[in-house]
C-alpha positions in Angstrom: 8.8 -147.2 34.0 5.6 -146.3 35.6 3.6 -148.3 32.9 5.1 -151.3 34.0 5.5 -151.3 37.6 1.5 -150.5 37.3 0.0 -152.0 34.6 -3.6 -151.6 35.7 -4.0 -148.0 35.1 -3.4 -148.3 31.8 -0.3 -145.7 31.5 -2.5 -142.6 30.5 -0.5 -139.4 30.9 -0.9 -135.6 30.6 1.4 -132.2 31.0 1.2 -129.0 30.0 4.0 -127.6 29.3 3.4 -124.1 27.4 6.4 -121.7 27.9 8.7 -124.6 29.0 11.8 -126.0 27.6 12.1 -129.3 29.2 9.8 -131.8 30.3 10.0 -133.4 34.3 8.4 -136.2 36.0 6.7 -133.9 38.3 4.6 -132.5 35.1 3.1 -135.8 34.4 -0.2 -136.0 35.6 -2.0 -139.6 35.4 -5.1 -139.8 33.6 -7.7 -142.5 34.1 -8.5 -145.0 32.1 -11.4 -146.2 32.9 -13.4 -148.7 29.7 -16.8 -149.8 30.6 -19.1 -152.0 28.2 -16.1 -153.9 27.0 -16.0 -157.5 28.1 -12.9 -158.1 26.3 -10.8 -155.0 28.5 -10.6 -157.3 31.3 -8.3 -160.3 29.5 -6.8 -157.4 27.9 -5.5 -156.0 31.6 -4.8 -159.2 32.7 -2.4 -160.0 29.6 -0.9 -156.3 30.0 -0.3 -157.8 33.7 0.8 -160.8 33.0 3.7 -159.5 30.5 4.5 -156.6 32.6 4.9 -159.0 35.8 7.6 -161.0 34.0 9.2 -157.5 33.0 10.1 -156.4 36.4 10.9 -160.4 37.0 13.5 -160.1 34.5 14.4 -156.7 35.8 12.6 -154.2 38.5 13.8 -151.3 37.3 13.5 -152.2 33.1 12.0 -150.3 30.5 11.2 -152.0 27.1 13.8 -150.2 25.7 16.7 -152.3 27.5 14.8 -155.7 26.7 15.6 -158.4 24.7 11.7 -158.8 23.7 12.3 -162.1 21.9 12.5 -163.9 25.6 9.0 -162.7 25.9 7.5 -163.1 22.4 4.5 -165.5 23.9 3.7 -162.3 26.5 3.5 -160.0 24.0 2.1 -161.8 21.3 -0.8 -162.8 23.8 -1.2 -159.1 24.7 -1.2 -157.5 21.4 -4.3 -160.3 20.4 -6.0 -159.4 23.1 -5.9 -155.7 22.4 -7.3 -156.6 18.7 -9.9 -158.5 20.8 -10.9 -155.3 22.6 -10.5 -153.1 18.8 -13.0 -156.2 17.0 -15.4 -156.2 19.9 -15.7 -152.3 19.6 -16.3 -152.6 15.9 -18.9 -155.5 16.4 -21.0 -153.3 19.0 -20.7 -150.7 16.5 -22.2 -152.4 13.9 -24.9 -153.6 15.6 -26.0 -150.6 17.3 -29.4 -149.5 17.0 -29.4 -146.3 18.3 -27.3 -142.8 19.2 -27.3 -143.1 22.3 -25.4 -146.9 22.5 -23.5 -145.5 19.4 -21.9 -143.2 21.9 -21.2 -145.1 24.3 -19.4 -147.3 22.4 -17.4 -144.8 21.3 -16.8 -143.3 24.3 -15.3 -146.2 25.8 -13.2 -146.8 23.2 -11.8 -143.5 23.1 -11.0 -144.1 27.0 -9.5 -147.3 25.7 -7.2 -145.3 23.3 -5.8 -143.2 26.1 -3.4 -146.5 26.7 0.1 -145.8 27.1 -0.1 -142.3 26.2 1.4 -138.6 27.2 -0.8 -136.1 25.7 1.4 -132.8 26.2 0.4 -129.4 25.4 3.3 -127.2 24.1 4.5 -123.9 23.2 3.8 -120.3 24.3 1.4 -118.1 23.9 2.0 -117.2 20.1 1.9 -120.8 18.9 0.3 -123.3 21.2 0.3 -127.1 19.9 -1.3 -130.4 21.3 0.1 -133.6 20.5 0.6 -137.1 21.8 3.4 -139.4 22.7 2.5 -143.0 22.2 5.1 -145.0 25.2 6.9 -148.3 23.8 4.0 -149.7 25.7 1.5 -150.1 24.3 0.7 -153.1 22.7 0.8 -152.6 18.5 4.4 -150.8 19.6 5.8 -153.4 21.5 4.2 -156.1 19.0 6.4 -153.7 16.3 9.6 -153.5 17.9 9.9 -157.1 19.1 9.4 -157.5 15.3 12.2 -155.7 14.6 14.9 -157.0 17.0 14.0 -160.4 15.3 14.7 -159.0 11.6 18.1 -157.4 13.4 18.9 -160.4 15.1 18.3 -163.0 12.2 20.6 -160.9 10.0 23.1 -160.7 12.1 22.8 -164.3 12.5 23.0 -164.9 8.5 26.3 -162.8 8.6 28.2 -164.7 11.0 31.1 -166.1 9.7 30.9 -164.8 6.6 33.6 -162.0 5.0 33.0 -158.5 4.9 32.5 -158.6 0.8 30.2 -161.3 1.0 28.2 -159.7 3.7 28.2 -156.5 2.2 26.4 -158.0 -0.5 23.8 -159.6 1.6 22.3 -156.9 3.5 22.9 -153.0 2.5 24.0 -152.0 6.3 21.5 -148.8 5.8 18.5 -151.2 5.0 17.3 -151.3 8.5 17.0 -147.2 8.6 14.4 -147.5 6.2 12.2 -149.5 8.4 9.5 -147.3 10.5 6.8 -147.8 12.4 4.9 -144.8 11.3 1.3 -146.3 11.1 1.5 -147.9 14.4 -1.1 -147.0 14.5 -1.8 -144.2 12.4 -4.2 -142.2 14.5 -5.8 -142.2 18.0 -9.0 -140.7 18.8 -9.5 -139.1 22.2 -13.1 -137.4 21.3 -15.1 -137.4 18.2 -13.1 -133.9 17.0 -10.0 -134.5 18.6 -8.0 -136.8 16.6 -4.0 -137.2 16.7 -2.1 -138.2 13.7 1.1 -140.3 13.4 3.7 -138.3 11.5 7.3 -139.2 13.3 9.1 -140.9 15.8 11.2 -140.3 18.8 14.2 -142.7 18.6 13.2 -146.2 17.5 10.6 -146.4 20.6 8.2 -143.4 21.1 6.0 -142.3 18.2 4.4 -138.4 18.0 0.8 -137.7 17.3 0.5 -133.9 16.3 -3.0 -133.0 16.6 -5.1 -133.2 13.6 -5.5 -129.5 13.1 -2.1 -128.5 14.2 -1.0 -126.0 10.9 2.4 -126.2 11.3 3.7 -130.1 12.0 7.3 -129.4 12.0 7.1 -127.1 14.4 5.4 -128.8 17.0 7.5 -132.0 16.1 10.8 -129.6 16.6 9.4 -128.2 20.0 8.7 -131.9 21.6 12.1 -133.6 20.6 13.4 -130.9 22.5 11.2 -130.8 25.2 11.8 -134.8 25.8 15.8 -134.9 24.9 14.5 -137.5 21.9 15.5 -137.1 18.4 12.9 -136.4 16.3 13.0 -138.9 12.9 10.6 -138.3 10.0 9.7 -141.1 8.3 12.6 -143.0 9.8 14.3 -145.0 12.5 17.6 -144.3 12.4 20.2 -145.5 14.5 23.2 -142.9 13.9 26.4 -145.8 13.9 28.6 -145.6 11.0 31.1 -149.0 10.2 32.8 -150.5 7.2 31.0 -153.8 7.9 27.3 -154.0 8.3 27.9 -157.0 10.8 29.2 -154.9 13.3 26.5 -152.1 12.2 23.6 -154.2 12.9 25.1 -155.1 16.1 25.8 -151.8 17.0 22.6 -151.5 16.4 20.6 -153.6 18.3 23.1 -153.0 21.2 21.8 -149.5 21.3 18.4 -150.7 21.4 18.5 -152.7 24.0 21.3 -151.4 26.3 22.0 -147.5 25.6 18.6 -145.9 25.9 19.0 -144.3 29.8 16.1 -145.0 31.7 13.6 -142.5 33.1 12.8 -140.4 29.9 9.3 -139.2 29.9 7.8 -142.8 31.1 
């Protein structure tokens, strides 16, 4: 909830947490995020603001995962384009770069810039220590993703009112939605030039993981943070977990979850 209620500092988080078993807010330790040399960061902020303003409007104490996101579809349309903005100005300055040194800072703002919305936790003991990152329902290609979801949810559920249970049933396979994921969103962040952080799951439908890029043993280190943060771990998919002889009620089930039985105050 922190993200929201202060959007400016661009919800950069760290812990370690080798030889733990659970994760608290008091291991959080805010990072700053601090882009210089980008002239499109500033509309970026102020669109981050803007959406996360009407947020706390709606509801002080909200988290993305209890909002209907389609009631602010403008907001977050207009602050996913102006994260592109930031991503296309980046890769202009790159290209016309003439020497090392302004190669470098280029990319050493944008690897400030790629701290948004993320925990970067280091785990384990001291046999087999991992680094990874969590990726909040935040940040902006996220938020852009799951807003695109509860409109596929909610448009099916629309095209199977009133109809029978046969006839829906042959509409939409109720499991269809499980096979959605948001596994390249995005695929990698950067911190530093050899520290990169790969997408290979999620946590529920919301939080993605990042193992580091040299991390030998994936599973592992996915296994250790779903238990650290009380999230389930789901390769390659989004699953929900309800189980109904209609889809109707499944997808409403659903989207219920999604936006109503996700407790607030997990690792945000």
């Amino acid at each position: 909830m922190k993200n929201i209620t202060d959007p400016a500092t661009g919800g950069a988080w760290e812990a370690n947490l080798w030889n733990r078993g659970a994760i608290e807010a008091a291991d959080l330790q805010s990072v700053p995020v601090t882009v210089s040399g980008l002239t499109k960061y500033e509309s970026f902020i102020d669109a981050r603001q803007t959406l996360f303003t009407k947020f706390q409007e709606r509801d002080p104490n909200g988290v993305v995962e209890v909002f209907d996101l389609r009631q602010f579809k403008a907001e977050i349309t207009t602050y996913a384009e102006t994260y592109i903005a930031v991503l296309d100005e980046v890769c202009a300055k790159l290209k016309a770069a003439t020497s090392d040194g302004q190669i470098n800072n280029i990319l050493n703002a944008s690897y400030k810039f790629s701290r948004l919305d993320t925990i970067h936790l280091k785990i384990g003991d001291s046999a087999n220590c991992d680094e990874l990152v969590l990726l909040a329902p935040t940040h902006p290609i996220k938020m852009l993703w799951i807003l695109q979801y509860q409109q596929l949810l909610y448009s099916w559920a629309e095209k199977l009112d009133g109809v029978s249970e046969a006839e829906a049933a042959a509409m939409v396979n109720r499991e269809a939605h499980e096979k959605i994921t948001s596994l390249n969103i995005p695929s990698a962040i950067a911190f530093k030039n050899d520290e990169i952080y790969v997408n290979s799951d999620n946590l529920d439908l919301y939080w993605s993981i990042f193992p580091q890029g040299t991390t030998t043993d994936v599973r592992r280190a996915v296994t250790h943070a779903s238990a650290i943060t009380g999230l389930q771990a789901q390769p390659g998919r989004d699953h929900r977990h309800h189980r109904t002889a209609d889809c109707r009620p499944h997808l409403a089930l659903s989207q219920a979850s999604s936006l109503r039985h996700h407790a607030p105050g997990k690792c945000r």
